[in-house]
C-alpha positions in Angstrom: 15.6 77.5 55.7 17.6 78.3 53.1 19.6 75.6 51.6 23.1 75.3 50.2 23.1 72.0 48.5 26.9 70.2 47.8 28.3 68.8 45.3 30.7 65.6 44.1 34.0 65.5 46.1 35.5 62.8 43.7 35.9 64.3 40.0 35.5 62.6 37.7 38.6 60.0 37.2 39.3 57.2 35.3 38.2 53.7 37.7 42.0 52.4 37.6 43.7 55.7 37.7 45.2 57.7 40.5 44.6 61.2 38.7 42.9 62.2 35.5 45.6 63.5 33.4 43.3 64.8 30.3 44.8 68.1 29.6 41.8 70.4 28.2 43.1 71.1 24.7 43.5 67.4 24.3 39.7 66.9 24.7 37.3 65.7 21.4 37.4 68.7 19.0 34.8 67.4 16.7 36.7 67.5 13.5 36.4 64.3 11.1 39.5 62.3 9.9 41.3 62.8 7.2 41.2 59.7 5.1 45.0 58.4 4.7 45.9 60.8 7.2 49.6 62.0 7.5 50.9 61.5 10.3 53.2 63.7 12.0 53.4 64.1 15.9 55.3 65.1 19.2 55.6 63.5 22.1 56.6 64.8 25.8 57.2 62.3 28.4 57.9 63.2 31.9 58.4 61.1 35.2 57.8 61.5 38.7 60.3 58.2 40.3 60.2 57.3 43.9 61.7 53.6 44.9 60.9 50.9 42.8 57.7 53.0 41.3 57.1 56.1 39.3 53.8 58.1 37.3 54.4 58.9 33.9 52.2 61.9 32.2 52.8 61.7 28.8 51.8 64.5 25.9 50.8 63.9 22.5 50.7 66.6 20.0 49.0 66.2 16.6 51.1 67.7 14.4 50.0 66.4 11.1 46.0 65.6 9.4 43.7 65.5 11.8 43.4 62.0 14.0 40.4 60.2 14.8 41.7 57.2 17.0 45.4 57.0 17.8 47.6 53.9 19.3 51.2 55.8 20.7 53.4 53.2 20.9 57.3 53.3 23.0 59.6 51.0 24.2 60.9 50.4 27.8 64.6 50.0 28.0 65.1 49.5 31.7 63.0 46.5 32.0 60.1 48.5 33.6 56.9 47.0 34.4 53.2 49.3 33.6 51.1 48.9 36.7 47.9 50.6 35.7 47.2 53.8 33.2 44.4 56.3 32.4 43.1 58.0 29.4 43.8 55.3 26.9 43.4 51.7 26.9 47.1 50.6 28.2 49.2 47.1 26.6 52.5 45.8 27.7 54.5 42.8 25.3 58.1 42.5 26.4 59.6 45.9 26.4 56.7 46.8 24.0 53.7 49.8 25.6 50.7 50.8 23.6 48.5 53.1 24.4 45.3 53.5 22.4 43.0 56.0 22.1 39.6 56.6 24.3 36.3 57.2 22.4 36.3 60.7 23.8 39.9 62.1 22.5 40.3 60.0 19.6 39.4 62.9 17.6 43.0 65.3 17.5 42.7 68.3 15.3 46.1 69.2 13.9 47.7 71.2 16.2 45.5 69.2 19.2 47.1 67.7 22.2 45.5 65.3 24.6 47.6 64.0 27.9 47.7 60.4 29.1 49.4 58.7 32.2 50.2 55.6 33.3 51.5 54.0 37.2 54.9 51.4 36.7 57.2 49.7 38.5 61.4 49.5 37.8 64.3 48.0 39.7 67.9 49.8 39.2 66.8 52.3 36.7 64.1 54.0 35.1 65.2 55.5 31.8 63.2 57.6 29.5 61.1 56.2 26.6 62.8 57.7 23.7 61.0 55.4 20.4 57.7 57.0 20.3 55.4 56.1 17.2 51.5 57.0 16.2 49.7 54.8 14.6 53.4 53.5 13.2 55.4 56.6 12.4 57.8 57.7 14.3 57.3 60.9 16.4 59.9 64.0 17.6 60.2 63.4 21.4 61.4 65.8 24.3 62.4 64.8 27.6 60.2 67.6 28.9 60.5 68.3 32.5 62.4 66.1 34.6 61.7 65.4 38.0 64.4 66.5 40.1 67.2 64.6 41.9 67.7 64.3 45.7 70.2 62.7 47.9 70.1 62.6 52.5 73.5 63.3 53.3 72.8 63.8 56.9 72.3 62.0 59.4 74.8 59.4 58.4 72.7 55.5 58.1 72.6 54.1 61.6 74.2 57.1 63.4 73.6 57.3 67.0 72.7 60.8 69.0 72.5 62.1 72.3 69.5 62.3 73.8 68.1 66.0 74.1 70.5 66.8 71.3 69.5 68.4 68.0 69.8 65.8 65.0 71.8 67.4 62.0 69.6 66.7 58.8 71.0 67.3 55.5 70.4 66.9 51.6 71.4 67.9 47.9 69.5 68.6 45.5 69.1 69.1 42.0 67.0 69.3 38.9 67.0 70.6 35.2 65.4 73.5 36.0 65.2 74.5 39.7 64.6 73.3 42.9 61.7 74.7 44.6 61.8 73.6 48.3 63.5 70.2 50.0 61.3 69.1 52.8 62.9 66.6 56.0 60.8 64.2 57.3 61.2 61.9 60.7 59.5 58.8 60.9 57.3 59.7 58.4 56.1 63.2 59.4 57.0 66.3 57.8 59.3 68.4 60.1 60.3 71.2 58.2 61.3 72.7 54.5 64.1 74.6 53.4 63.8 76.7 49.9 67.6 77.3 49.3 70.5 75.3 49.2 72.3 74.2 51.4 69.2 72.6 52.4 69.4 71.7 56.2 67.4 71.4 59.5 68.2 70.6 63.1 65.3 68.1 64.5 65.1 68.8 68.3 63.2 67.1 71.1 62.9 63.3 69.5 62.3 60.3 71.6 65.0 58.1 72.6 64.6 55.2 70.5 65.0 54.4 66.4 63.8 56.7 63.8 64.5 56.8 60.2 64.3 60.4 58.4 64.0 61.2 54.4 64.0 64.3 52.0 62.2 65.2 49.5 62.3 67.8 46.7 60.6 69.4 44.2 61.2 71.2 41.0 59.7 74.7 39.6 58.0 72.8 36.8 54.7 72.3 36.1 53.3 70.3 37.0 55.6 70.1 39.9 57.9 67.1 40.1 59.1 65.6 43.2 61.3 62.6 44.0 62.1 61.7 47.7 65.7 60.1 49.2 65.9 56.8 50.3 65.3 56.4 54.6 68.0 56.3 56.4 67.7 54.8 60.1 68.8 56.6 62.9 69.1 56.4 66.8 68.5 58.8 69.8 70.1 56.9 72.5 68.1 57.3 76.0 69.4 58.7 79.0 68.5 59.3 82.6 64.8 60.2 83.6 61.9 60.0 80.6 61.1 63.1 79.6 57.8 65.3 78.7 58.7 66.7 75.0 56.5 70.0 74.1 55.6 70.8 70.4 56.9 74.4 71.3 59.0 75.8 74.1 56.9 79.4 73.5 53.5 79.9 71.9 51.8 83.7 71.0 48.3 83.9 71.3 46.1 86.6 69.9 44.2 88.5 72.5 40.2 86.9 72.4 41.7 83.8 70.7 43.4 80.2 71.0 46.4 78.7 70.1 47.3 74.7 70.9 50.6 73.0 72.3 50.9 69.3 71.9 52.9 67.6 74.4 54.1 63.8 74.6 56.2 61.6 76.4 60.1 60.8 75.1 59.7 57.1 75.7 57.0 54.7 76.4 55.9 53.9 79.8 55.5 50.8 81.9 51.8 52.0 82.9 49.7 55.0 82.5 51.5 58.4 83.5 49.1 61.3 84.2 50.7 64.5 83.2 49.8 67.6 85.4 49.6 70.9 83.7 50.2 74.0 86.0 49.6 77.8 84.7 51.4 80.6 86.1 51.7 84.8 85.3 49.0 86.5 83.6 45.8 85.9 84.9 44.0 86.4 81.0 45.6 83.1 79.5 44.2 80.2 80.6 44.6 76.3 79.4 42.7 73.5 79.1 42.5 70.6 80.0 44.7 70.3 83.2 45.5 66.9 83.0 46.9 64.2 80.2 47.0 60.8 80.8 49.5 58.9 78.4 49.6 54.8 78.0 52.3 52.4 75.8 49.9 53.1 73.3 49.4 56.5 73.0 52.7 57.9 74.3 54.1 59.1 71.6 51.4 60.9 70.1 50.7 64.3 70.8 47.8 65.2 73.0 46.7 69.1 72.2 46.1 71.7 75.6 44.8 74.8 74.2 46.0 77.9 75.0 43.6 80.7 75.7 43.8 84.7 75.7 41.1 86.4 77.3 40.3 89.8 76.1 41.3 92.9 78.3 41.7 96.9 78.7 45.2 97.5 79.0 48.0 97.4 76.3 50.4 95.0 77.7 51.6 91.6 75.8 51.7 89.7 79.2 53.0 86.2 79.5 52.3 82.9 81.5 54.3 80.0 82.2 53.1 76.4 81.3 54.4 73.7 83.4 54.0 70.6 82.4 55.1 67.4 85.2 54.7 63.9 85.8 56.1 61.7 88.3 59.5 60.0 87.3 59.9 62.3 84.3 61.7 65.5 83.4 58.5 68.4 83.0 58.6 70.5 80.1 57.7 74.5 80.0 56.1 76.2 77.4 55.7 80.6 77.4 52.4 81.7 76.8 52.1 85.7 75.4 49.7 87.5 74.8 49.3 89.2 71.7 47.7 92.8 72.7 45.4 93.9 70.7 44.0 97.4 72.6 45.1 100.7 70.7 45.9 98.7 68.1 42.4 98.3 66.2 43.0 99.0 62.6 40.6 102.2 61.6 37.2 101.0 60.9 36.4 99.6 57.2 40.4 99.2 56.9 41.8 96.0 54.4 43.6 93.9 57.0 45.9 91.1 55.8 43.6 88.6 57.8 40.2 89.3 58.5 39.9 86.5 61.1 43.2 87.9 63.3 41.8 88.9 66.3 38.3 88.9 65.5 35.1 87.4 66.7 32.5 85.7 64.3 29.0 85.8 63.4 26.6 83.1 64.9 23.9 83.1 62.5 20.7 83.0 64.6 18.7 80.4 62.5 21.8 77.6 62.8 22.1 78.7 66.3 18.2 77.7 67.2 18.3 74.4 65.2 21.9 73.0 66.8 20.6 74.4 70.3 17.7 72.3 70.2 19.4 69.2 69.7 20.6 67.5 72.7 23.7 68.8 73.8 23.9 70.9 70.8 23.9 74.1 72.7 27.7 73.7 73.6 28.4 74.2 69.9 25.5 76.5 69.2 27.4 79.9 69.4 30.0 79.0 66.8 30.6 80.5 63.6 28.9 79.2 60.1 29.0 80.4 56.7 25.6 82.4 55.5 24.7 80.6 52.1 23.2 82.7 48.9 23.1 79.5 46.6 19.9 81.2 44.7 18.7 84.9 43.6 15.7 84.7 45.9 18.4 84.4 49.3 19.8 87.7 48.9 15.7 89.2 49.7 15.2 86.1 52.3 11.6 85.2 53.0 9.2 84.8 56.2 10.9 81.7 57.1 14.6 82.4 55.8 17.1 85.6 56.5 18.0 87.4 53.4 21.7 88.9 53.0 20.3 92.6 54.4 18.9 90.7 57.5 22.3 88.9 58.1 23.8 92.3 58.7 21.5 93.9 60.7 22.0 91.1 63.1 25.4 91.0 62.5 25.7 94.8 63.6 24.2 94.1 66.8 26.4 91.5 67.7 29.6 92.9 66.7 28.1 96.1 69.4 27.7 93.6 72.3 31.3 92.6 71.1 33.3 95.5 72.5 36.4 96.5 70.8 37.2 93.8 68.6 35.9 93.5 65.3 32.9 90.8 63.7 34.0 88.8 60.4 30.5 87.7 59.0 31.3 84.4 56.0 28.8 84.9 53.3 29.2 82.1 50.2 28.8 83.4 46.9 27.5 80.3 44.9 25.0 80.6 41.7 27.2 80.2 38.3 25.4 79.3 35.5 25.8 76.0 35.3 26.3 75.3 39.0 28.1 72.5 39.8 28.0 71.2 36.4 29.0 67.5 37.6 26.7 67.1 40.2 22.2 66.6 40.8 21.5 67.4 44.3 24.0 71.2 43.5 22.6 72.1 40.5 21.8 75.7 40.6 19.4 77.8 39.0 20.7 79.5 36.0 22.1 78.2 33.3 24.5 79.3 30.5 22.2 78.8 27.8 19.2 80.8 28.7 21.2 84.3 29.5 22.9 82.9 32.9 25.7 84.8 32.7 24.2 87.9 32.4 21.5 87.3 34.7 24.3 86.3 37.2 26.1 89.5 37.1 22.9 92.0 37.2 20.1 89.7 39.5 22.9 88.4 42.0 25.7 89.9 42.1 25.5 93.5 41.4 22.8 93.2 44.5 25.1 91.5 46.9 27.6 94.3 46.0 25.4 96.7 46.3 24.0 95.4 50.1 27.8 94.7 50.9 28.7 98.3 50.1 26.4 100.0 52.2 28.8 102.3 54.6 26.3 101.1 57.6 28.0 97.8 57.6 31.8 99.2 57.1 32.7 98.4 60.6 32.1 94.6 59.8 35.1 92.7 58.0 32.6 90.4 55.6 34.6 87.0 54.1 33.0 85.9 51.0 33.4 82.2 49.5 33.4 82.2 45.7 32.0 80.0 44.1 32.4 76.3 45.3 33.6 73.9 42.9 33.7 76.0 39.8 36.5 76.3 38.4 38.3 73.0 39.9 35.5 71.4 37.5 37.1 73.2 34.3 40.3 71.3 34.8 38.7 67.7 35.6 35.0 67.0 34.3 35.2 68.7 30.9 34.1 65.3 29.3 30.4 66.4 30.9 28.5 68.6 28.7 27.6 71.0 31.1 31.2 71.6 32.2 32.5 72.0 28.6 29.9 74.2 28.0 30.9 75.9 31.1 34.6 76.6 29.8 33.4 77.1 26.2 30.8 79.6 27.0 33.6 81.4 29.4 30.6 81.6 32.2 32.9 80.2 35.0 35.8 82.5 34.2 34.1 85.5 33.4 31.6 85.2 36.4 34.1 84.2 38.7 36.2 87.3 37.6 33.1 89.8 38.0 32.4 88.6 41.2 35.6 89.5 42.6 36.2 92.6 40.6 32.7 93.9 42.2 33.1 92.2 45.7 36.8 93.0 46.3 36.4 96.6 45.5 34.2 97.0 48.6 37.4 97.6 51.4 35.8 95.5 54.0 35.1 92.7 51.9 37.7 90.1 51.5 37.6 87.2 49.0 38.4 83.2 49.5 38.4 81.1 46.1 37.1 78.2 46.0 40.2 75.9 46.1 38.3 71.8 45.9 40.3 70.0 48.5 43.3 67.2 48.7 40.9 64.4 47.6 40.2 66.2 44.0 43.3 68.3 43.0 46.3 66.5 45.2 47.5 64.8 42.2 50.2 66.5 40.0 48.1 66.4 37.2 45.2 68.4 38.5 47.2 69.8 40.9 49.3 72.2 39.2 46.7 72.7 36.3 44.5 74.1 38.6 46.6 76.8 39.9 47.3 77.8 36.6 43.7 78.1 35.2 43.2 79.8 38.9 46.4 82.6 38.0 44.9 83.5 34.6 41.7 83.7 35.9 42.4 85.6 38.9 45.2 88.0 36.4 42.3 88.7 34.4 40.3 90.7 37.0 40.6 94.4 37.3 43.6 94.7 40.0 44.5 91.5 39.0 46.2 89.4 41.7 45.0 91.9 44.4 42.0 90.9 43.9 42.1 87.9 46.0 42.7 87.3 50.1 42.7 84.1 49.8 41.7 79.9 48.9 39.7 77.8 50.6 39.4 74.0 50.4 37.5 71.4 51.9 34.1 73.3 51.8 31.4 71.0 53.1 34.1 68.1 52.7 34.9 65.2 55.2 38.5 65.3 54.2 40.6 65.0 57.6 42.3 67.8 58.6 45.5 66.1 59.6 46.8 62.1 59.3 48.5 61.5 62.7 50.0 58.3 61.8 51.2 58.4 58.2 51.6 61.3 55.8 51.8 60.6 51.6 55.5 60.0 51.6 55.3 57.1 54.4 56.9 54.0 53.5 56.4 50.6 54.8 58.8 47.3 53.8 61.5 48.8 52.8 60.4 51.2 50.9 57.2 50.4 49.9 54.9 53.7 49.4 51.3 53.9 51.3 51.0 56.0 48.2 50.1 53.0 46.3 47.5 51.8 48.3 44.0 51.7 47.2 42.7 54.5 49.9 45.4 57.2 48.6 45.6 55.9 44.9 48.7 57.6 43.9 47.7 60.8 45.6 50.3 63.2 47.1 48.8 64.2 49.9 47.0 62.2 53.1 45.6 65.2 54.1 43.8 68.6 54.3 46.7 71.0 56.2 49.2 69.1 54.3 47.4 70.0 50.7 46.6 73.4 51.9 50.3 74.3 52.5 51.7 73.0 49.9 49.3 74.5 47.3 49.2 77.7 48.7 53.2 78.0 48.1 52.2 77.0 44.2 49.8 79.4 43.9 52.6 81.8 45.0 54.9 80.1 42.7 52.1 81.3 40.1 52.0 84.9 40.7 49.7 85.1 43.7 50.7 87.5 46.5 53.2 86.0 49.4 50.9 87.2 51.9 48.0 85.4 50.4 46.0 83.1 53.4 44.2 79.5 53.2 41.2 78.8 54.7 40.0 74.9 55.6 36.5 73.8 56.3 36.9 72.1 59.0 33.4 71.8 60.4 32.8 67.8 59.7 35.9 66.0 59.2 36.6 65.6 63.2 36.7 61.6 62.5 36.6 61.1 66.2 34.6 58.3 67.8 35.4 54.8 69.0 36.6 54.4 65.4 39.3 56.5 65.4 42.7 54.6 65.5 44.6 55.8 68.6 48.6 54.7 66.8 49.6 53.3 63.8 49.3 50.3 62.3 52.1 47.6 62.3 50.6 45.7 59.1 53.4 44.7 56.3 50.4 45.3 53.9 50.2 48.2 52.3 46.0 48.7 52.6 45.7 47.0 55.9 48.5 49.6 56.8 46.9 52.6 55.8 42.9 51.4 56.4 44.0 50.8 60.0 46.2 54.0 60.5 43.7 56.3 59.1 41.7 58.8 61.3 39.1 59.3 58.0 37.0 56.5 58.4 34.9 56.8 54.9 34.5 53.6 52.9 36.2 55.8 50.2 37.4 59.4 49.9 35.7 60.1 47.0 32.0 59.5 49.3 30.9 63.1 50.1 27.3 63.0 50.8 26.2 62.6 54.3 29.0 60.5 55.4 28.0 58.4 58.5 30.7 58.3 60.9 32.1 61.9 60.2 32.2 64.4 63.6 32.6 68.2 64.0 35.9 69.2 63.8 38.4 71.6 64.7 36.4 74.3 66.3 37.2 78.1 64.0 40.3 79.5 65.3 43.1 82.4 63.3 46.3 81.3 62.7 45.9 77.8 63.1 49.0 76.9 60.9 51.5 77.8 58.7 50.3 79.7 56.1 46.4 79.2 57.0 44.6 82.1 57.9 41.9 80.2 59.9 40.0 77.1 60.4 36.1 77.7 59.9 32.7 76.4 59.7 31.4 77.3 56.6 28.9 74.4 56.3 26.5 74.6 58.7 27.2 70.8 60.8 23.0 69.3 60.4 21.9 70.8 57.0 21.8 68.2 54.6 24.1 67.1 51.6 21.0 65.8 49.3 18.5 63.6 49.6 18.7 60.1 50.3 15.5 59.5 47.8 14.1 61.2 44.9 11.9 64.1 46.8 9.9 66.0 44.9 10.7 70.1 45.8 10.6 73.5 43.6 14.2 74.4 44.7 15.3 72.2 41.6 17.4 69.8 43.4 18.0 66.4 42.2 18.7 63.1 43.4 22.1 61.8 43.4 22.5 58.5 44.2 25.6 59.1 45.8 23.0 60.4 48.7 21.5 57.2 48.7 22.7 54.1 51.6 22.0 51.3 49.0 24.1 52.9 46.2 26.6 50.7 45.4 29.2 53.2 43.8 30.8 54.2 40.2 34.0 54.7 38.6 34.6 57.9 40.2 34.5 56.1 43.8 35.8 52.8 42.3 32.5 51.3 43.0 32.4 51.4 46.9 29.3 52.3 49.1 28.0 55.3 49.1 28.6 55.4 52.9 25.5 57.9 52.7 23.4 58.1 56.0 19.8 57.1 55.4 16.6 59.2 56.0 18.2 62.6 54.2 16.1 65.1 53.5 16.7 67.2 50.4 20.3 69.6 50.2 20.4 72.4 52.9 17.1 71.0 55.0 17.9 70.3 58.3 19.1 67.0 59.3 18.7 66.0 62.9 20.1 62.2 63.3 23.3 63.5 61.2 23.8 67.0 63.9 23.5 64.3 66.2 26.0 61.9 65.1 28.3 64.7 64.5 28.1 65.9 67.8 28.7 62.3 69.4 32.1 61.8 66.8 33.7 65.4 67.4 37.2 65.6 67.2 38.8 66.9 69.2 35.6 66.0 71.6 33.5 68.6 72.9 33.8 69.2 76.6 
């Protein structure tokens, strides 16, 4: 079958570091010192703070004779503390920080800059390095951008509230420049964002009990700076009966598809309460499962009933009634509508703003047949996967293999069987030069020094187009996935040769720009960039970088912006989908951040949906379309199991806190191959979230990451030991476990005992 190998989740980043802050023109540029060099140079220093801790990025322009090696020295004024730093070798004497240069940007040109960062730690104050020298002379400085300023002025600290009334929150915000968004959060959880001032929300429907809620905000700059409030506790005093609480007192649900409503209890019980859901009105929605049974352990976590619409003839959005009832406590009612989609089929081959709204997808018959013969695998054998053209030869397909053309045809008939609604077929474009230029068991076929670009345009994609275009397969609303990992890699691995020569050569821009300007001119092709995932961009320093190289990238295509629908991230990842129990701005000890733990190291984000959202509005920010949709990969990071933490852990230690209050049970997030332990996740659905277009499968769950051996093959896949059960780790996963499952054959083979285990840990389970 034909094979879709995957690549290194954890780019490449210093050991100690929680991003890699080496900006690209501040890479090695080859050019020899000067002897006696003059020295002249600028120095930008900017600060993301948070209680008792902040990240400093600072930038350091060569203005004078070219450098090779460099020692910046500055002075801390507020009796700070440096914690840990990346992209130099990092000192601390008194007040006194050095920083001196790597082997790999010692080298400045003048007129080079290279970027550097370092973790610290401060009590009452954090000012602003101002003394900054090179190699002994003084340097210019500039405050650069500042991160913004943010104060919870509501509810007031140790206010008490009704139960069942809303809590008032409020906050003020500032910055230099502007403020982009202030988002409330409630015990920890995000709860809602508010992009102009005054910046307010009204939390309804909390538990009676304490709580403590925080904002945070965020500038326009780039990267974006945040700083969040301190918490401030709060109670909702209880009153008469316990109560069921609803995520949603109404819920729309596309005709042919799902939506979910979580429900919980307001207070924890004495014993297990059973909750007993009861549907009423039209006979097309349905709901499942019936019944929820809560415990004191569990009751204040959200269990999900989904919410179905079957599809029907008539035009009418009808409605149903969710009761929801247990004995001793107040029920809770949620409205169900329908969302009618009959005489209201956009014409045939017409751009639609989501492809997956409304739609059914393709089951590609070769997936089907393997996860169908598994044991039990035929209840997940009719689900959507992503077709795979990692190599020329795909497109044509073989005896054994479908080829793009065959893909269609079969798609046609199903999307006939199908009735009125329409058949999205996911089709991942993925054969740059250079593929996957950090990884062994990716590497693709063509590379940039024996004519790949070229042979990339005219051998794979001008075909693709060409099959795409054919007005037979108009009717079909074909997604295509561009380009996995590309172009993420030209913001962190250009210290490999094959990436540098990647960005130098301009393969990954220019072919990724082709590819859409041919694809997206088709109208019933839509297009999904390749977007890496929370685990590889979530810090600020990759983060924002990367939506700027994907702006001018994506500006420098024919109709420009237009010519994308939409990112996706998390393809063929583990990365959870959501963290129930702690999100990236959950403190512990009053105050401590589970940022700093080892697991999260300094990242921003806990999670997929989480990352998704919030780089999705960035990529707006950039110049992208509001409209524009994410996508997430949701097809093996379930995490569900007898491993799976049912609540949160009450630890006072920061790593005990978060490795026991994690749903993602890898030894370490940056361990993508095989991952034993992972599940299926959420099963595809449209209009999941927020902002997300859909949840797919777009790796097939049972066909291999890599091998867990060196195999011999003529597909020219490597062996990465990051495939292999014994491996004992590197920098870029801090020298953890591979967590690799054993017996692997070779990327894209099938790979039973992993189907398997992946069937056994789904999450949410399969029923």
């Amino acid at each position: 079958m034909r094979d879709h190998p995957r690549r290194h989740a954890w780019r490449n980043r210093a050991a100690t570091t929680a991003a890699l802050l080496v900006a690209a023109a501040g890479l090695a540029t080859g050019q020899a010192a000067t002897a006696h060099a003059a020295v002249a140079c600028d120095v930008t220093y900017t600060s993301n703070d948070w209680q008792g801790g902040f990240t400093a990025s600072v930038n350091l322009k060569n203005l004078g004779d070219a450098l090779n090696g460099w020692t910046l020295g500055f002075s801390f004024t507020g009796g700070q503390k440096l914690v840990q730093g990346w992209s130099a070798t990092w000192a601390q004497d008194g007040t006194k920080v050095t920083a001196k240069s790597m082997d790999w940007n010692g080298k400045l040109a003048t007129g080079a800059s290279t970027s550097i960062g370092f973790n610290g730690s401060w009590s009452g104050s954090n000012p602003k390095p101002t003394d900054f020298t090179v190699n002994g002379t003084a340097c210019g400085g500039a405050p650069g951008n500042q991160a913004p300023t943010v104060s919870l002025t509501s509810p007031a600290s140790g206010s008490s509230h009704a139960a069942g009334a809303a809590v008032p929150l409020a906050a003020t915000a500032s910055d230099d420049g502007a403020v982009s968004k202030v988002e409330f959060y409630v015990d920890g959880a995000l709860v809602n964002s508010d992009t102009s001032a005054p910046y307010s929300y009204s939390a309804t429907g909390l538990a009676a009990g304490s709580h403590t809620a925080k904002a945070v905000a965020y500038d326009n700059g780039s990267p974006v700076l945040s700083k969040e409030s301190a918490e401030v506790p709060f109670t909702v005093a209880g009153g008469g009966n316990p109560s069921i609480v609803a995520s949603a007192t109404s819920v729309s649900v596309p005709e042919g598809g799902s939506k979910t409503v979580g429900f919980r209890l307001s207070q924890a019980p004495s014993g297990n309460v059973t909750v007993n859901l009861t549907k009423t009105g039209d006979s097309d929605v349905t709901i499942a499962p019936s019944t929820l049974t809560f415990t004191s352990a569990n009751w204040n976590t959200a269990q999900n009933v989904t919410v179905s619409a079957a599809e029907d003839s008539d035009e009418a959005n009808g409605t149903a009634t969710i009761a929801a009832a247990a004995t001793g406590h107040t029920g809770a009612s949620v409205t169900a509508t329908e969302e009618d989609n009959d005489g209201d089929t956009p014409p045939v081959g017409e751009h639609v703003d989501n492809p997956y709204d409304g739609a059914t997808g393709y089951v590609n018959p070769n997936w089907s047949a393997k996860a169908a013969a598994e044991p039990g695998g035929d209840a997940v054998a009719n689900i959507s996967t992503g077709v795979w053209l990692d190599r020329i030869a795909a497109i044509e397909g073989s005896s054994s293999a479908m080829g793009l053309r065959a893909h269609l045809e079969e798609a046609l008939k199903q999307d006939a069987a199908n009735g009125s609604k329409p058949l999205t077929i996911q089709v991942v474009i993925y054969n740059l030069p250079n593929r996957d230029c950090s990884a062994l068991a990716s590497n693709g076929e063509l590379k940039v020094a024996e004519n790949g670009l070229n042979r990339y345009k005219a051998e794979y994609i001008d075909p693709i187009a060409d099959i795409m275009d054919d007005p037979k397969y108009a009717a079909l609303r074909i997604v295509t996935v561009i380009e996995i990992d590309s172009l993420p890699n030209l913001v962190t691995n250009l210290n490999l040769a094959k990436c540098q020569e990647a960005k130098d050569s301009g393969a990954y821009v220019n072919g990724v720009r082709y590819a859409l300007d041919k694809l997206h001119a088709i109208p019933n092709v839509y297009t999904y960039v390749d977007a890496g995932h929370h685990g590889w961009l979530g810090w600020d320093t990759n983060f924002g970088p990367s939506a700027e190289l994907f702006a001018t990238t994506v500006a420098g295509t024919a109709k420009g912006f237009e010519s994308v629908d939409g990112f996706i991230t998390n393809t063929a990842n583990y990365s959870a989908l959501k963290e129930p129990f702690f999100s990236a701005s959950t403190t512990i000890n009053n105050g401590q951040t589970v940022r700093q733990s080892k697991w999260l190291d300094w990242n921003f984000y806990a999670d997929e949906l989480s990352f998704a959202q919030a780089f999705r509005q960035e990529l707006v920010r950039r110049g992208f379309k509001s409209n524009i949709g994410m996508i997430i990969d949701t097809s093996r990071n379930g995490w569900g199991g007898s491993a799976r933490p049912t609540k949160v852990s009450t630890s006072t230690n920061v790593d005990t806190f978060v490795n026991e209050s994690r749903v993602d049970r890898r030894i370490h997030a940056g361990n993508w191959c095989n991952q034993s332990g992972a599940g299926l996740g959420e099963r595809p659905q449209a209009n999941p979230a927020a902002g997300i277009d859909a949840y797919v499968w777009i790796k097939p769950p049972g066909e291999s990451d890599g091998s867990s051996k060196e195999i011999p093959n003529n597909e020219g896949k490597g062996f990465d030991r990051m495939c292999d059960p014994t491996y004992e780790g590197n920098d870029r996963n801090q020298h953890n476990m591979s967590g690799a499952l054993p017996d692997a054959p070779i990327s894209g083979q099938w790979f039973s005992a992993q189907f398997r285990e992946l069937l056994k840990n789904a999450y949410p389970p399969i029923q």
